[in-house]
KOLZA-281918 format. One record per atom (N, C-alpha, C): x, y, z; residue in three letters. Coordinates in steps of 0.02 Angstrom, whole numbers, padded with zeros to 5 digits, always signed. Layout:
// KOLZA-281918
XYZALA...
//
This chain:
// KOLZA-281918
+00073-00259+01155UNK+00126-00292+01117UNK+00155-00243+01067UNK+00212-00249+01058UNK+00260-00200+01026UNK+00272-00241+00963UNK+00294-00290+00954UNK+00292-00322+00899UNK+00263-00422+00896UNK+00292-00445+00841UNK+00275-00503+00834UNK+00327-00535+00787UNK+00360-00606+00810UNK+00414-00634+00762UNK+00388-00664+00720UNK+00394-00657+00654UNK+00381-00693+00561UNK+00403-00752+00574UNK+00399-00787+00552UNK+00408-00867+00542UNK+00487-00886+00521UNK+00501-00837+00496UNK+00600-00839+00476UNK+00615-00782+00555UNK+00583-00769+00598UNK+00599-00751+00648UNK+00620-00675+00643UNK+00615-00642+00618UNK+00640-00587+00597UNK+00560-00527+00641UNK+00592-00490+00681UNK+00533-00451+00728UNK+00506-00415+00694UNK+00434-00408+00689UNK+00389-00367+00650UNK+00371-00314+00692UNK+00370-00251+00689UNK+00354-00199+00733UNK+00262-00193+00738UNK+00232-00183+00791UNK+00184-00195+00768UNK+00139-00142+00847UNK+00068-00134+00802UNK+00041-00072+00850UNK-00022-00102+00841UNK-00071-00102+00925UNK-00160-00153+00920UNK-00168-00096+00942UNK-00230-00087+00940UNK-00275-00013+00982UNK-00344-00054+00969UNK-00388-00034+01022UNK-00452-00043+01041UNK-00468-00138+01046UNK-00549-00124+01018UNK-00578-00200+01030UNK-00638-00230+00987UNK-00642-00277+00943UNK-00705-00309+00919UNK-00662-00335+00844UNK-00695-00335+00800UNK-00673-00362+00731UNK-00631-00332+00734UNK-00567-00374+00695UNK-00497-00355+00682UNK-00501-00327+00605UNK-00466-00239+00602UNK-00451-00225+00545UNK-00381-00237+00553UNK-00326-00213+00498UNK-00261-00237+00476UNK-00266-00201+00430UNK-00222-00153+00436UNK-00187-00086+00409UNK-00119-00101+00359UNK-00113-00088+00297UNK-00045-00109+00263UNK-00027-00055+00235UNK+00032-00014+00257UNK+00047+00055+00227UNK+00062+00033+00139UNK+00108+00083+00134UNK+00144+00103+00067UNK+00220+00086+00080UNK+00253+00095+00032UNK+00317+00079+00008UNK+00351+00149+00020UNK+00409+00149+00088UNK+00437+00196+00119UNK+00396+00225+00169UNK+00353+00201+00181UNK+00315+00233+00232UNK+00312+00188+00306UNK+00280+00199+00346UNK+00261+00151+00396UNK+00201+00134+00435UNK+00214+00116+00488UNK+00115+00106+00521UNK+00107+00189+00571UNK+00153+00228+00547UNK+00123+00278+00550UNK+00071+00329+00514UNK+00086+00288+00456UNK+00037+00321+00404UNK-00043+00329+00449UNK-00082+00260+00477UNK-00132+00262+00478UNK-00149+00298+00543UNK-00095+00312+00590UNK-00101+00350+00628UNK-00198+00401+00650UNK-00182+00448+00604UNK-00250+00496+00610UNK-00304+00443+00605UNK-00304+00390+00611UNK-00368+00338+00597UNK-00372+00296+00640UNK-00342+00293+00678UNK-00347+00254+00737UNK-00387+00269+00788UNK-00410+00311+00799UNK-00455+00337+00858UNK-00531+00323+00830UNK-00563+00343+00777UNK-00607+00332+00740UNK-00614+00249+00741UNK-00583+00195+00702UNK-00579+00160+00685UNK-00580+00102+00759UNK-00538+00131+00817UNK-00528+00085+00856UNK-00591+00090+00899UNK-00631+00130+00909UNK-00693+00120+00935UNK-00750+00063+00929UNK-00749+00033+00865UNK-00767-00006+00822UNK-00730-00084+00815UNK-00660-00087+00820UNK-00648-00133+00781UNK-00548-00138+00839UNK-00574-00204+00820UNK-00459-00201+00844UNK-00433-00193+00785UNK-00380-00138+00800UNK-00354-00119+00744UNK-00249-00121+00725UNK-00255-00158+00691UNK-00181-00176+00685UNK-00154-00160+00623UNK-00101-00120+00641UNK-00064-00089+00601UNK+00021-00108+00634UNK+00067-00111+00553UNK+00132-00123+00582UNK+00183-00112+00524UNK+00249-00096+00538UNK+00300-00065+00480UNK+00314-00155+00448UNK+00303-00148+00397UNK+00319-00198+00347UNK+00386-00216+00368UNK+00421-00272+00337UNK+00500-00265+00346UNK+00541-00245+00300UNK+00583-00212+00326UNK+00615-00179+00276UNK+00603-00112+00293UNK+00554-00077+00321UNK+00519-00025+00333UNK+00501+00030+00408UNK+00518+00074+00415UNK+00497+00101+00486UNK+00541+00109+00516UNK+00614+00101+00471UNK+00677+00124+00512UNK+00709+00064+00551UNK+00676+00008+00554UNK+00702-00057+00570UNK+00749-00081+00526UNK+00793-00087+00541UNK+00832-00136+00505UNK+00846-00220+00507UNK+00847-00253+00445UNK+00828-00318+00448UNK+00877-00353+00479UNK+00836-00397+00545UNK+00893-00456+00568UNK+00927-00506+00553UNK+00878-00524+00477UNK+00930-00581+00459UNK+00937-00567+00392UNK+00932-00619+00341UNK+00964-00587+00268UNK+00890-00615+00225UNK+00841-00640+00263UNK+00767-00630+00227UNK+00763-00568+00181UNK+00773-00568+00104UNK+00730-00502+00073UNK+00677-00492+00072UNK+00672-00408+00105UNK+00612-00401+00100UNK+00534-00382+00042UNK+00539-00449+00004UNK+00491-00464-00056UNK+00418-00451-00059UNK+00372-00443-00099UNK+00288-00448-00098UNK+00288-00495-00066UNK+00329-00539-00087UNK+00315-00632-00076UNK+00311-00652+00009UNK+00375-00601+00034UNK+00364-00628+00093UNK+00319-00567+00161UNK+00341-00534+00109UNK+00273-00465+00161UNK+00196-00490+00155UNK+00186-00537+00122UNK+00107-00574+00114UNK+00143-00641+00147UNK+00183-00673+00170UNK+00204-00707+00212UNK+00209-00686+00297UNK+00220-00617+00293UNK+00226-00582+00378UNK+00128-00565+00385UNK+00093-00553+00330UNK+00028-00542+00354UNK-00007-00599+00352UNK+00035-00651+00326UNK-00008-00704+00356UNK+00022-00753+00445UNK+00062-00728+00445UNK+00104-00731+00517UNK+00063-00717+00551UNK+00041-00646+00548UNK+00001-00589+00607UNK-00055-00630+00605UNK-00090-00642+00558UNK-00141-00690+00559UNK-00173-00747+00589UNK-00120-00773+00591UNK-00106-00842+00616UNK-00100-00836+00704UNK-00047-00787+00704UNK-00001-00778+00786UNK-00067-00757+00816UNK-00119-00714+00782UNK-00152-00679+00851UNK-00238-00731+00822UNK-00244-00778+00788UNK-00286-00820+00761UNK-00361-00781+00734UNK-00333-00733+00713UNK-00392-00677+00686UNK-00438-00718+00618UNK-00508-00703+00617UNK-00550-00745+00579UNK-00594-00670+00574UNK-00631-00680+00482UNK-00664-00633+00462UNK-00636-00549+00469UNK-00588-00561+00462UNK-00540-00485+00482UNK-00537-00454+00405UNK-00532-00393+00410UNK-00532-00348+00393UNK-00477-00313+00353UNK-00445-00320+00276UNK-00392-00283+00282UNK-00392-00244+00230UNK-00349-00187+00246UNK-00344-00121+00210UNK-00282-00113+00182UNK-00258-00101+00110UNK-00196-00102+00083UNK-00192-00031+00038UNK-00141+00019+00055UNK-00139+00062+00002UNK-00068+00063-00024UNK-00051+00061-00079UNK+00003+00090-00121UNK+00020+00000-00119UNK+00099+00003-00084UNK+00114-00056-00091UNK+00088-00121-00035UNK+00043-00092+00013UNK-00031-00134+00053UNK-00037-00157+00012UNK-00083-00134-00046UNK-00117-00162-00091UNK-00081-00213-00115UNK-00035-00225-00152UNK-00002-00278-00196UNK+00012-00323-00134UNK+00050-00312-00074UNK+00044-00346-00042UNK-00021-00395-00011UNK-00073-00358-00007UNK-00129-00382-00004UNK-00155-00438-00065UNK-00147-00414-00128UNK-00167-00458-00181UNK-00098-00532-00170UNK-00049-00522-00160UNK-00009-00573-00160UNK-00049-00624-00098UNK-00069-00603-00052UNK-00097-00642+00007UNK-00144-00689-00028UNK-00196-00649-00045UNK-00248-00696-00093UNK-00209-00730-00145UNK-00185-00707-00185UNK-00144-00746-00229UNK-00127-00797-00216UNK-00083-00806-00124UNK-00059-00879-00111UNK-00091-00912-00068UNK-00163-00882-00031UNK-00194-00897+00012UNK-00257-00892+00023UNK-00279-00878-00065UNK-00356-00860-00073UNK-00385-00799-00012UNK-00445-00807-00012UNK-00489-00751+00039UNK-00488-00787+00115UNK-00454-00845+00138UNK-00443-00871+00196UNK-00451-00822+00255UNK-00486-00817+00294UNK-00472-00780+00356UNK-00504-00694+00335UNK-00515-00690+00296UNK-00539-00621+00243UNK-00624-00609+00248UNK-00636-00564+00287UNK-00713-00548+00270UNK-00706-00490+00216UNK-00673-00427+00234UNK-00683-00400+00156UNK-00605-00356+00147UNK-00623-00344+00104UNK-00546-00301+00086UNK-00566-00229+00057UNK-00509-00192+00068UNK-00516-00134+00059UNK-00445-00108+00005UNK-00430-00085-00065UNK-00385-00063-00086UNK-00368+00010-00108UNK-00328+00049-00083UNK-00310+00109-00087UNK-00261+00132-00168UNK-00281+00148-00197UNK-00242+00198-00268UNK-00189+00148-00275UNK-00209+00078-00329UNK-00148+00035-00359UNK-00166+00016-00389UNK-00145+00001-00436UNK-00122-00049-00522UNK-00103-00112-00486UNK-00111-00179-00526UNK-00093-00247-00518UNK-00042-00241-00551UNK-00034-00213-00577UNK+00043-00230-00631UNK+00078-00139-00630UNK+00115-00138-00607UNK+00149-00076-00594UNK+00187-00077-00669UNK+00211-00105-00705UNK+00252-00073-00775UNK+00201-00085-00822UNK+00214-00036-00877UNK+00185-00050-00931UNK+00189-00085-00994UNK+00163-00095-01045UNK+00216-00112-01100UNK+00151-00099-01167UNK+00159-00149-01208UNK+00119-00113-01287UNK+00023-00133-01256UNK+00027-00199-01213UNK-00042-00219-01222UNK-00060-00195-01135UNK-00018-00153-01115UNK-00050-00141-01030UNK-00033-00072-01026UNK-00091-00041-01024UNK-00080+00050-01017UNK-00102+00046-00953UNK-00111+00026-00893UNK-00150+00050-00839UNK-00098+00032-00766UNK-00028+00021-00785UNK+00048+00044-00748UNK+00061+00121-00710UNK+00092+00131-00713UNK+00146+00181-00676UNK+00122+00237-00739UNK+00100+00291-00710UNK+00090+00353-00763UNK+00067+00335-00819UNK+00051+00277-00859UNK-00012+00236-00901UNK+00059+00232-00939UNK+00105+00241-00922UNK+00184+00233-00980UNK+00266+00226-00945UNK+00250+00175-00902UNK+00334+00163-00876UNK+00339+00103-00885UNK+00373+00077-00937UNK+00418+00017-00957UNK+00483-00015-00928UNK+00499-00064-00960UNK+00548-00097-00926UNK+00614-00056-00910UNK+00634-00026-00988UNK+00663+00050-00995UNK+00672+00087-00935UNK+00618+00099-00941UNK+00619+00164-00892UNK+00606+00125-00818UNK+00590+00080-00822UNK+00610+00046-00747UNK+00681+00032-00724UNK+00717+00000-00751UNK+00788+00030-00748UNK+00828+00074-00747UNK+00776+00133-00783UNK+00836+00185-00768UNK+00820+00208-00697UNK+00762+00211-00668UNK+00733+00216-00624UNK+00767+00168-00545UNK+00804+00116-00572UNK+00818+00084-00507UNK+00905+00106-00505UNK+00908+00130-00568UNK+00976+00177-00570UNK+00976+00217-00545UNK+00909+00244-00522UNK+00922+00334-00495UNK+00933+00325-00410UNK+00866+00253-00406UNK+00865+00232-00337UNK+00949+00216-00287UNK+00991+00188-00321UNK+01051+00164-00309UNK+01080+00215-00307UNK+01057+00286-00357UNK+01120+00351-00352UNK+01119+00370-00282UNK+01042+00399-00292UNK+01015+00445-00252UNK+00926+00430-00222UNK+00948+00403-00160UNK+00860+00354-00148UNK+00820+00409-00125UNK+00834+00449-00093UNK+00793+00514-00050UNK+00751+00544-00120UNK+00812+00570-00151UNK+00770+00611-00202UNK+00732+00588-00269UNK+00755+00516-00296UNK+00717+00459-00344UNK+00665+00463-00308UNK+00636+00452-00256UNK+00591+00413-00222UNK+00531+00501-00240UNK+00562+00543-00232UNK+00516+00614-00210UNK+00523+00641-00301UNK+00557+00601-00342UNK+00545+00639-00412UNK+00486+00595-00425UNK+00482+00520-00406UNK+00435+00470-00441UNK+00367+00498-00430UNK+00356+00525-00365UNK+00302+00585-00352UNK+00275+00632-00369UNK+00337+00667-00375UNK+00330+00754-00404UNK+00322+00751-00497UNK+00345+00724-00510UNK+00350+00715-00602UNK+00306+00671-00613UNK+00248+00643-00603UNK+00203+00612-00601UNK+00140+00634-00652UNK+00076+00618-00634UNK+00011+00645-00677UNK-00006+00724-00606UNK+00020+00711-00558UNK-00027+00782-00521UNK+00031+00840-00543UNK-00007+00887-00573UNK+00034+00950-00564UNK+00038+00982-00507UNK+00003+00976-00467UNK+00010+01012-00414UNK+00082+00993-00363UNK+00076+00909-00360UNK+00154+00909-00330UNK+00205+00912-00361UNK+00196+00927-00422UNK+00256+00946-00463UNK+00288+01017-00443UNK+00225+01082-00433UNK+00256+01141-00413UNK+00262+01137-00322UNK+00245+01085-00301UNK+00258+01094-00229UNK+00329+01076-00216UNK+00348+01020-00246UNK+00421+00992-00258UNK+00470+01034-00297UNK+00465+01082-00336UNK+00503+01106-00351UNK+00497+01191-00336UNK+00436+01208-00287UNK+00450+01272-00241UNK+00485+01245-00166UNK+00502+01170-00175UNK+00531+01172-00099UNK+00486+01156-00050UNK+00407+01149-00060UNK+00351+01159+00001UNK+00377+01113+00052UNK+00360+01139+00110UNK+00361+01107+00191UNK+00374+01028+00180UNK+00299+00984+00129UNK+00272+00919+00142UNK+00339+00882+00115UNK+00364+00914+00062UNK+00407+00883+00030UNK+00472+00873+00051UNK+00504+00938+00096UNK+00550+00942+00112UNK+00534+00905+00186UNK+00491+00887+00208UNK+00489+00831+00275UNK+00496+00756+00250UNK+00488+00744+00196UNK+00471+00680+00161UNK+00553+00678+00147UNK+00586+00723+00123UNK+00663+00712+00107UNK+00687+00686+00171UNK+00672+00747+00221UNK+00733+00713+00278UNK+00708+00660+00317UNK+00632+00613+00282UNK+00628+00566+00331UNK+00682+00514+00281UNK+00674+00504+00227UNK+00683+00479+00182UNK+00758+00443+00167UNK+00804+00519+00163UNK+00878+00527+00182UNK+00902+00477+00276UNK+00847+00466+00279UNK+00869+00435+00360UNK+00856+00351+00359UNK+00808+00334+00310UNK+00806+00274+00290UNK+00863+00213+00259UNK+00861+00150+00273UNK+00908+00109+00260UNK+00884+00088+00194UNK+00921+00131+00120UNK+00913+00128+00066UNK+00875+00030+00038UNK+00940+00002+00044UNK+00956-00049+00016UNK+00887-00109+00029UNK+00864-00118+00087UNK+00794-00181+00097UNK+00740-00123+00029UNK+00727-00081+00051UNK+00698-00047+00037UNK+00695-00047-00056UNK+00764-00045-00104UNK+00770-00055-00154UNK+00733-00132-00185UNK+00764-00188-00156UNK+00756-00229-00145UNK+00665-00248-00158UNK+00645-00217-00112UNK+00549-00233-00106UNK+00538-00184-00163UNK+00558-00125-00190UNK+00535-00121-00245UNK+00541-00154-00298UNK+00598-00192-00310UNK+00605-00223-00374UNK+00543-00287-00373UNK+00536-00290-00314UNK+00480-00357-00299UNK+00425-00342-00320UNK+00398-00284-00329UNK+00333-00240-00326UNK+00322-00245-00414UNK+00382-00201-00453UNK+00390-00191-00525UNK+00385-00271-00539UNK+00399-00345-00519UNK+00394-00396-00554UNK+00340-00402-00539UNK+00277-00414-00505UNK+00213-00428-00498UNK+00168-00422-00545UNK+00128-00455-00546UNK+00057-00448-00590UNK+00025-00491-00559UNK-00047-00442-00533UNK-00103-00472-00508UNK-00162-00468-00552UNK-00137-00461-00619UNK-00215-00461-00638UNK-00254-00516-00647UNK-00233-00566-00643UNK-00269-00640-00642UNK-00291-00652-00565UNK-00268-00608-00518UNK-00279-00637-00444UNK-00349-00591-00429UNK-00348-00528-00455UNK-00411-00498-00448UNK-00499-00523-00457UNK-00511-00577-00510UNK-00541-00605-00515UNK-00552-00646-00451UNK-00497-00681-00424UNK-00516-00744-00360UNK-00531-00701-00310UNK-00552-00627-00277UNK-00558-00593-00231UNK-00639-00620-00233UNK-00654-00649-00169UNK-00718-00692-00146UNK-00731-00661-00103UNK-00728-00591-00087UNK-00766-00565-00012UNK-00775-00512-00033UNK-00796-00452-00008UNK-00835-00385-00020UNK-00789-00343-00026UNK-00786-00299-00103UNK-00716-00270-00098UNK-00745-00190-00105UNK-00696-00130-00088UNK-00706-00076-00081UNK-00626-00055-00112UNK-00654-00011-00169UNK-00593+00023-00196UNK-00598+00100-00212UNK-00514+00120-00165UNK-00528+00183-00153UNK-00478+00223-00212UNK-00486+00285-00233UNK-00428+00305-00290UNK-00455+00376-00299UNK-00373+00398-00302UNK-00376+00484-00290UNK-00407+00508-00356UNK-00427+00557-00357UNK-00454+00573-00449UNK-00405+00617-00485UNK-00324+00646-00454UNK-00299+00656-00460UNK-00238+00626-00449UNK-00218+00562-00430UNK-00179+00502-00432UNK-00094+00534-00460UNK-00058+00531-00426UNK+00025+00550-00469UNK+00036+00485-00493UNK+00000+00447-00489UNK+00028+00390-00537UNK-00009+00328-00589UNK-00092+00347-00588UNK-00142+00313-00631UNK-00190+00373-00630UNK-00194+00346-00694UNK-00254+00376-00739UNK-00325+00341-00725UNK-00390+00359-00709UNK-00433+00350-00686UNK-00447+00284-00726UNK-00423+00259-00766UNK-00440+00214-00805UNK-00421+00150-00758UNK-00372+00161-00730UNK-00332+00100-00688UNK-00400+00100-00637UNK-00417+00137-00603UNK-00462+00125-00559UNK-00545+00068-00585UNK-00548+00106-00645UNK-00601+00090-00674UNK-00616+00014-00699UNK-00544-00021-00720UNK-00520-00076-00740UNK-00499-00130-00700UNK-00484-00104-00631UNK-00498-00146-00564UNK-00560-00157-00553UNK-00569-00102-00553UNK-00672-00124-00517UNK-00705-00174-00560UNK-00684-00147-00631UNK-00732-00218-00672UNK-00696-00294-00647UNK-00646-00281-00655UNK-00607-00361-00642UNK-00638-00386-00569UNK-00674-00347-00515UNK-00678-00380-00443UNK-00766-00388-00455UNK-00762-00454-00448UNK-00859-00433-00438UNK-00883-00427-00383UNK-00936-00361-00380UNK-00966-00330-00322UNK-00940-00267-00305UNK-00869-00259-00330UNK-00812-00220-00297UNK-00866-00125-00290UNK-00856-00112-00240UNK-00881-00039-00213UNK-00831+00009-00249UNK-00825+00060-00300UNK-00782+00107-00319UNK-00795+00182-00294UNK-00745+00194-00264UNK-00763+00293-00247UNK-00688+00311-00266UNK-00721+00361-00298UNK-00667+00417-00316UNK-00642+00486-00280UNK-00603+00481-00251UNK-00578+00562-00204UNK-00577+00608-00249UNK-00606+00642-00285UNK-00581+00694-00343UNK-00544+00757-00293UNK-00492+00786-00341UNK-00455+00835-00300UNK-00408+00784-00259UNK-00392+00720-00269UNK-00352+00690-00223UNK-00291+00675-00243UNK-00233+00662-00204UNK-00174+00605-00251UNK-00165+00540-00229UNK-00120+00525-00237UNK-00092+00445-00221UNK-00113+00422-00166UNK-00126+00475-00120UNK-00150+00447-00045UNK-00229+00495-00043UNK-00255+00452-00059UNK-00342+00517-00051UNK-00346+00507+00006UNK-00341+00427+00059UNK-00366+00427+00124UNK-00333+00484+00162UNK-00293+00527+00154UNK-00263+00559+00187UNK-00300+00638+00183UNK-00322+00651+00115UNK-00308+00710+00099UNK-00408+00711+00131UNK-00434+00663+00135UNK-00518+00666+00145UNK-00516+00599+00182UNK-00485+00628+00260UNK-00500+00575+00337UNK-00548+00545+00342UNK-00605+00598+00359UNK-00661+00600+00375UNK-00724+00546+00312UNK-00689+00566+00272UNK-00733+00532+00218UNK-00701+00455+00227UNK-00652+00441+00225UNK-00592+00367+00224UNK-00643+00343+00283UNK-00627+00374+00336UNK-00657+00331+00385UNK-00735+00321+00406UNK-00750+00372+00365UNK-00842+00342+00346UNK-00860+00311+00305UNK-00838+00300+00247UNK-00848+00240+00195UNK-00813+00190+00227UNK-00747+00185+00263UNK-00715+00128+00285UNK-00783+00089+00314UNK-00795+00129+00355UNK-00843+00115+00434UNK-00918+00074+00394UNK-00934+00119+00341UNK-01005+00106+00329UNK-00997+00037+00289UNK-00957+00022+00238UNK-00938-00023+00219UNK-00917-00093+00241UNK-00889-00104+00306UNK-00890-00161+00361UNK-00935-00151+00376UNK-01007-00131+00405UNK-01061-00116+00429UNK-01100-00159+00393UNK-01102-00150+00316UNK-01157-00154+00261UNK-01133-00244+00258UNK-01202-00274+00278UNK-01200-00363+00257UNK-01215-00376+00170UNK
//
């Protein structure tokens, strides 16, 4: 199966590999179900594994005039849910996975959820006087606007400064020597249909899950780079207390995406972690 229709009918692109417990893969914001790609071979030995471009996302463009919201991207994963009648499944959320993931529980408790897995995110992406553990521990409403100003100028390169000008120095000098990663990330970027895409971010900046973290009733595993371009280890630290039971590992030497930068490790804690009763 290539995809699956959402309940407002709108086609979800969608990719199964292998056989046994269902995991469910939720990229990031501008990215797609290619992200989890390098993990599929590992992972599908073990487990059915479903991964799929959000809407709004993957170069699809939307069929009808549904925005594509947290609200209703935790509406399409509970679709997939439903459509293929998956029980005790498995799901993995990084960047905007994650929020998407907490919105699910949010409107649907741990239903259908044996454990969850969250990749490098804050419940509340802005900051303000009584919440330091946002966007760089200091992006306000302020600067969230000017920020959806830049998005509207110029989306390719907003999207690759929010990165590069961040807490990692290192992609700061990779982004501004030009490196390979960055300049592939532009021209996927520049090829993307700006506007859904604006749209699900503004959905992302209104959220707050920190009251939903508490209702997480199944076995949680939280993953976070130790070099993060966008939280300070504190955000990590302040999730884990809020989840009880919650498993914390830190990628040190990592960024925004540690599962990436340490495979091998992602998919052995993934692995050992569904394993462990």
């Amino acid at each position: 199966m290539t995809h699956f229709l959402a309940d407002d009918g709108e086609r979800i692109y969608l990719q199964v590999s292998g056989e046994g417990q269902a995991i469910i893969l939720l990229h990031g914001w501008t990215s797609s179900r290619q992200e989890w790609l390098p993990f599929v071979d590992q992972l599908s030995v073990y487990h059915r594994v479903f991964r799929y471009d959000a809407r709004g996302h993957g170069g699809h463009p939307p069929t009808n005039q549904t925005e594509p919201t947290v609200q209703r991207m935790a509406q399409d994963l509970r679709n997939l849910i439903e459509r293929f009648d998956l029980r005790e499944t498995v799901v993995v959320g990084h960047s905007m996975g994650a929020l998407t993931l907490w919105q699910y529980i949010n409107d649907y408790g741990c239903d259908r959820l044996s454990k969850v897995c969250f990749i490098d995110q804050s419940p509340k992406l802005l900051t303000d006087d009584h919440w330091p553990h946002g966007i760089y521990g200091d992006f306000n409403d302020r600067q969230a606007a000017s920020f959806l100003q830049a998005l509207n100028s110029d989306f390719a390169e907003s999207v690759l400064t929010l990165s590069a000008y961040g807490l990692n120095k290192r992609a700061r000098e990779k982004y501004e020597e030009k490196a390979q990663g960055f300049e592939k990330i532009r021209s996927i970027l520049k090829k993307l249909d700006p506007l859904p895409l604006i749209r699900c971010w503004q959905s992302l900046t209104e959220a707050d899950y920190r009251e939903t973290l508490a209702r997480i009733a199944v076995p949680t595993l939280l993953i976070y780079g130790g070099e993060s371009n966008y939280y300070h280890s504190t955000t990590a630290h302040y999730v884990h207390r809020q989840i009880a039971g919650a498993v914390l590992r830190i990628y040190e030497n990592t960024d925004h995406s540690p599962h990436q930068w340490q495979r091998e490790r992602f998919s052995s804690d993934l692995l050992e972690f569904i394993s462990t009763s």
